[in-house]
Phi, psi and omega in degrees: 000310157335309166309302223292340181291319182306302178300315165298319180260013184231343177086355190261129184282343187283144194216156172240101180245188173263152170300153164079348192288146173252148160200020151131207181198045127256174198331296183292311207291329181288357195262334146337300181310170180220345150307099173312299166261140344265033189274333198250353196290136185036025206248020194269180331268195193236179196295158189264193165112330219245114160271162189221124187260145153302129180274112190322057220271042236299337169307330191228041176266111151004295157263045177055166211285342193274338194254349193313299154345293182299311205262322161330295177307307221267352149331303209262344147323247156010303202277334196284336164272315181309313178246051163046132194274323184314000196234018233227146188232312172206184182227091168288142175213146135273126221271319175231123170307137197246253193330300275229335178129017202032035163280155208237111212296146184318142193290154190052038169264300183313326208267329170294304152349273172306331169274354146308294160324293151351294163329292168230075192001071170248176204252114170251138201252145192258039172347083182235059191278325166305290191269004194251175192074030182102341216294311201243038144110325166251139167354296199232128187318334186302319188316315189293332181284335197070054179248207211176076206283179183256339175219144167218138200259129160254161160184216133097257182301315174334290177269012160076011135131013158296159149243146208170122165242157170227153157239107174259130162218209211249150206289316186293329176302276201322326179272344180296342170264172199314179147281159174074347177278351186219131183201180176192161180290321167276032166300150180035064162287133149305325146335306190293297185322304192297318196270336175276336161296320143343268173353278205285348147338290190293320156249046153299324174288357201062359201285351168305320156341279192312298205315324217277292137020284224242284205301322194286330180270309167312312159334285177290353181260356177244356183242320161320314155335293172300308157325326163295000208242304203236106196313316198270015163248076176312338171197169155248127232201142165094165165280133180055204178265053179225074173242127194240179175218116182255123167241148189206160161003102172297112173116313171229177166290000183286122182302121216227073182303339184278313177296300195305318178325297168294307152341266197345296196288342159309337177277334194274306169309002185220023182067011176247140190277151177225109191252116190288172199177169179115171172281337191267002171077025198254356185270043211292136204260164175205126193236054209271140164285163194288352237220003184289147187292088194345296152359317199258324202288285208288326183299323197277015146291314186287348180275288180323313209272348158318293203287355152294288218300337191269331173293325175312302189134352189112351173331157187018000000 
């Protein structure tokens, strides 16, 4: 809806995503994606139309995490001259990327996006079906960037474990399309609405805000250590309580998808879920609900920081 919207309102066939990006798995949303297996493997073809830009990864930019921002923009520079920025209708992005490895974009990667975007009156849509609704400690992931998307897509948290999405913008983008151009058979359930009305009820005070915070802190103070320790955990990562560990070689960047499987599966043998994720299958993600008890959060840290050392060898 967010395209569709974008294009009824700039009249331009063209969308910008990103490397490492999820944004779902219909048709349009799978020619977005950028993982082949299993989202996108045989499910072609997909609709045209969809450029694909470098994403600010700073662990795994090429030319190291300091240039990253700068040279990520002057790509999408780049690519944005190749296929006419006149044709470009938006720039879809995620403000902290979820399927793709929880990566959390180089600093001013983003706040540079949108004055491009701006520059040549492209529409940027903010992809916060993951990371919004509190998940990494402000309302919106966006929020962390100083940015302002012109659309932004929710879902997931939205509906209170309902199903319900949204797209919010700006009134004229949102009015450029016909009446009658964006409906679905489950648009607006009233169930769902009422549990989504829940939802932001409950973070109006912020204190969910702070707990996502406070979790986000307990995480790196029980893990960052460890990580100092333990050679295959190249970084600890993310915001609030969206948080990961990328394992990778020891020693190099090569990515070590057989490690994470295993953590995963040591955690899942001791009840606690744990989910791998990334392009490279190397990532394990944590997702602790906001409302989890400190108490329940540091044992199923402690279950996690085992199953490195034992998938490990006993390291550290």
């Amino acid at each position: 809806n967010a395209v569709k919207i974008a294009r009824a309102a700039t009249g331009r066939p063209g969308v910008v995503v990103f490397d490492h990006a999820y944004h779902g798995r219909t048709m349009m949303t799978l020619a977005m994606t950028a993982k082949e297996v299993p989202y996108r493997a045989g499910f072609g073809p997909f609709p045209g139309e969809v450029h694909r830009a470098p994403y600010a990864y700073p662990l795994r930019w090429p030319g190291g995490a300091e240039h990253c921002a700068e040279e990520a923009l002057a790509e999408l520079e780049a690519l944005l001259r190749r296929v006419g920025p006149d044709t470009v209708a938006a720039i879809v992005v995620e403000p902290l990327q979820g399927e793709g490895g929880f990566v959390v974009p180089a600093p001013g990667f983003l706040a540079g996006v949108q004055r491009m975007a701006r520059r040549h009156g492209i529409v940027l849509v903010a992809d916060e079906v993951q990371a919004g609704m509190g998940r990494t400690g402000t309302m919106f992931a966006s929020e962390q960037e100083g940015i302002v998307p012109d659309l932004v897509c929710t879902a997931k948290a939205l509906g209170g474990g309902l199903p319900l999405a949204a797209v919010t913008g700006r009134a004229e983008l949102m009015e450029a399309v016909a009446p009658g151009g964006l409906g679905g058979t489950y648009a607006g359930n009233p169930v769902a609405c009422a549990a989504a009305l829940g939802v932001l009820e409950m973070l109006r005070d912020g204190g969910l805000l702070e707990r996502a915070r406070l979790i986000e802190r307990t995480v790196r103070a029980r893990l960052e250590p460890l990580a100092a320790q333990v050679p295959a955990i190249a970084e600890v990562r993310g915001r609030g309580a969206m948080m990961a560990l990328e394992f990778v070689r020891p020693g190099t960047l090569e990515p070590d998808a057989e490690l994470a499987r295993a953590v995963a599966a040591r955690c899942h043998a001791e009840g606690v879920v744990a989910l791998v994720c990334g392009s490279f299958g190397n990532v394990v993600r944590l997702l602790p609900p906001l409302v989890i008890p400190d108490d329940l959060l540091d044992e199923g840290l402690g279950v996690l920081a085992d199953a490195i050392r034992g998938a490990c060898g006993g390291a550290a």
